[in-house]
N, C-alpha and C positions, 0 to 999 in steps of 0.2 A: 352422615346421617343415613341410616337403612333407610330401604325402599318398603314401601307397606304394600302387601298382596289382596289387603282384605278389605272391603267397602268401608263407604265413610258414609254417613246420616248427616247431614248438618240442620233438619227440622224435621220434623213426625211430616210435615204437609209433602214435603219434598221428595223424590224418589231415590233413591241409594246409586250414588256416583259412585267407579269403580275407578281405580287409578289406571292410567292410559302406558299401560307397561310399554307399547308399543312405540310411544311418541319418546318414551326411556330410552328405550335400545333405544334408536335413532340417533339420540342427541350424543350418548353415549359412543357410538359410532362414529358421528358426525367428529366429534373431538379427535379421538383416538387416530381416524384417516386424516384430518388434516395436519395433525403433529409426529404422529409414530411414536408417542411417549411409550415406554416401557411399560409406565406406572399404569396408566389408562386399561393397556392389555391386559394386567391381573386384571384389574378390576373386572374386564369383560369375561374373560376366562373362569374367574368365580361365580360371576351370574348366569356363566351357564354349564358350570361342573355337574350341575346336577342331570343335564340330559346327557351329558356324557358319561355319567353313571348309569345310568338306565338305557343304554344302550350297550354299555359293555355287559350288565347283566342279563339281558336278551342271548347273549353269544355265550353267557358261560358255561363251562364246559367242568367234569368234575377232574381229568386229568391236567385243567388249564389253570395257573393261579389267575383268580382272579384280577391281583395286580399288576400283573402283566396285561390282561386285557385292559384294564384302567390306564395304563397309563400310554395305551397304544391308541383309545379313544381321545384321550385328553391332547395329543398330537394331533388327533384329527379334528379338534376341536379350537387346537390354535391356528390351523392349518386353514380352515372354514374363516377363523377372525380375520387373518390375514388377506385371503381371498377376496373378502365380499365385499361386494360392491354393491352401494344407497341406491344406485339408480336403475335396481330392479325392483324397485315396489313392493320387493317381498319381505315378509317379517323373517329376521334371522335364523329363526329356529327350524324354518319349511329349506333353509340353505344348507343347516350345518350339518341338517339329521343322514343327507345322504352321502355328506363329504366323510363325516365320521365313520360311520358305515362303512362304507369304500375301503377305509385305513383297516379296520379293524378285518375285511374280509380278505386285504391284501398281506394283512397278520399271517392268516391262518393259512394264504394259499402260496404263499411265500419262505416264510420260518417255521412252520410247526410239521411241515408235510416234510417224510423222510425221502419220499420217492416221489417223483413231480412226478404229476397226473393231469390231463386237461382242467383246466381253471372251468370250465359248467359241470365238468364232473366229480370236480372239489365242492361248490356250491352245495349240488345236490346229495351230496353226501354227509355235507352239515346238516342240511335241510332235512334231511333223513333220520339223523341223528338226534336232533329235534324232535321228531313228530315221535320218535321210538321212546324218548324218555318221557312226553307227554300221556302219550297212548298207553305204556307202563303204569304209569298211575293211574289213568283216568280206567283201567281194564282189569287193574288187580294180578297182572300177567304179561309176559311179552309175546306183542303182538304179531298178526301172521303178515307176509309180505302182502297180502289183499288188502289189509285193512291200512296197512304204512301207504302200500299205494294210494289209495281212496284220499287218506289224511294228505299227501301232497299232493293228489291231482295228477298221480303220473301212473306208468304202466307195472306192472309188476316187475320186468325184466329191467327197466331203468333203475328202479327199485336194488335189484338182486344187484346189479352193475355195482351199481352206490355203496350197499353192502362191504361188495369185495373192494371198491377203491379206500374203503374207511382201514383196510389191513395197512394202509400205506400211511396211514396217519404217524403210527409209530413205530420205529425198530425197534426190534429183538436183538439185544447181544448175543451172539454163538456161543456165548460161557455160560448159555442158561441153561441150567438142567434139563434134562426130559422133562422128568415130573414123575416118571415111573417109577416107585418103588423096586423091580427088577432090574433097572434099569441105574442104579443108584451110581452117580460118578459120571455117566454121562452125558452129553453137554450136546446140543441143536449143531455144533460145528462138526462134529463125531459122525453125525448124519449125511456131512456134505462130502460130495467126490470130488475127489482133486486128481490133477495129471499125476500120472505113474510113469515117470522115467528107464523102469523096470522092462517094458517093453522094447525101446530105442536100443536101451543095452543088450540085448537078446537077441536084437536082431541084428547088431554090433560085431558081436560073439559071431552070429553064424555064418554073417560075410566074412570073416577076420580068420575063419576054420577052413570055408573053402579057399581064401586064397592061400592058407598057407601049403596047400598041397602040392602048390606051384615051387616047392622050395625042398630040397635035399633035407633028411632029419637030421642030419648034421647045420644044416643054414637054421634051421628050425631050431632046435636046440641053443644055440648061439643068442638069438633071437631070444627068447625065451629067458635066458641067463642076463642079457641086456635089461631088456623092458618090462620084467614081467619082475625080476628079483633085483635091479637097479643094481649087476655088481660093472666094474670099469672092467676097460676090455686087458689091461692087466690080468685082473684075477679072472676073466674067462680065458685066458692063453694060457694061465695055471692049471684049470681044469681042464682045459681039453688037450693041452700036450702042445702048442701053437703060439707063436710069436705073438707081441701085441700087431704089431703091422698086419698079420694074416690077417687076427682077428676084425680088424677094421675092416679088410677088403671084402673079407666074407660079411658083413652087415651091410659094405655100399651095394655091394652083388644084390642080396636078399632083398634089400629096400627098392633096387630097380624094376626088379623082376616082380615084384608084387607090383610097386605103382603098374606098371604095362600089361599086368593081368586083369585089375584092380578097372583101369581107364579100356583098354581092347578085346579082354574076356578072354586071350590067347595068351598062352603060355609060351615064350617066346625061345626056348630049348635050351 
């Protein structure tokens, strides 16, 4: 049988008795904590869907489905059922609004933030965001950081803070275009600098030129023929007129005589 919200008359003489919602919950409660039935917990969870609605619409946001906020309320709504306990004399609703609450701010400052930022300066950057979409309307215009200040009671510069923390709310993909027409093909990744290996190798090169000075242009050459065109020391004995065995010793030679130049800076004769 529903529960009736609305007054009852039972005689013109008599004064309008109001159903005692509160002795409801209770009893409603009172069931549900000494059994743990399942069934009980819908039941409680229905009867009070509705503040869990209207608290997740307090938070909505236009980039946030709202059903995502719903049902991150409704969590904190079974969350509060579970929790509470009869023998704080308080009526359910003054328990659940801040547990809900809680869940839903732990939402935003936990899943929805791309780059974690301090948790008061997440708040107040909700809270900002709030006052900016209210003050938009109620001003025909968006408003200046004095007046967002004023609306939250805070300083202008905690204000601009908040601002810039709200960048971190969401990421950019680096495949996103500029935006610029001259620019067309372009992409925010295009923009970023990355290591150039270009360097290392250059300066690779010019340690690699002075030690080679350390070496005959014949050891040089051989070298060269080795590591630079990968032929076997065969076919550099065919080019140069030379055994493979020389050829070997002339690379053990060469590779000595650079490591000792390379490690001592002296050319060792």
């Amino acid at each position: 049988m529903g529960i009736s919200l609305t007054t009852d008359k039972t005689t013109p003489d008599e004064p309008p008795r109001t159903t005692d919602r509160a002795q409801e919950d209770r009893a409603l409660f009172e069931r549900y904590l000494d059994r743990r039935n399942p069934v009980d917990r819908e039941v409680l969870v229905e009867r009070f869907l509705p503040l869990a609605r209207q608290l997740a619409r307090r938070y909505q946001r236009p980039e946030e489905p709202f059903d995502d906020l719903m049902q991150v309320a409704s969590l904190g709504l079974v969350k509060a059922i579970d929790r509470f306990d009869l023998e704080r004399e308080v009526a359910f609703s003054s328990y659940a609004v801040p547990t809900i609450l809680g869940e839903i701010k732990r939402y935003f400052r936990d899943r929805t933030w791309s780059v974690r930022v301090p948790r008061d300066l997440q708040e107040m950057a909700l809270k900002v965001d709030r006052a900016v979409s209210q003050l938009a309307l109620d001003l025909h215009r968006q408003p200046s950081v004095a007046e967002i200040a004023q609306a939250v009671e805070s300083t202008e510069e905690e204000v601009l803070e908040a601002l810039e923390a709200s960048g971190a709310y969401r990421a950019t993909s680096l495949e996103t275009p500029r935006g610029s027409e001259d620019d067309a093909g372009d992409t925010l990744g295009d923009t970023i600098g990355r290591d150039e290996g270009g360097f290392a190798l250059a300066e690779h090169r010019a340690t690699l030129e002075q030690l080679l000075r350390s070496v005959t242009p014949r050891e040089r050459e051989v070298l060269r023929l080795r590591f630079e065109h990968d032929l076997t020391q065969a076919e550099i004995g065919e080019r140069i007129g030379v055994s493979q065995m020389q050829v070997s010793r002339i690379i053990r030679q060469s590779l000595n005589r650079l490591r000792t130049v390379a490690r001592t800076g002296e050319d060792p004769g």
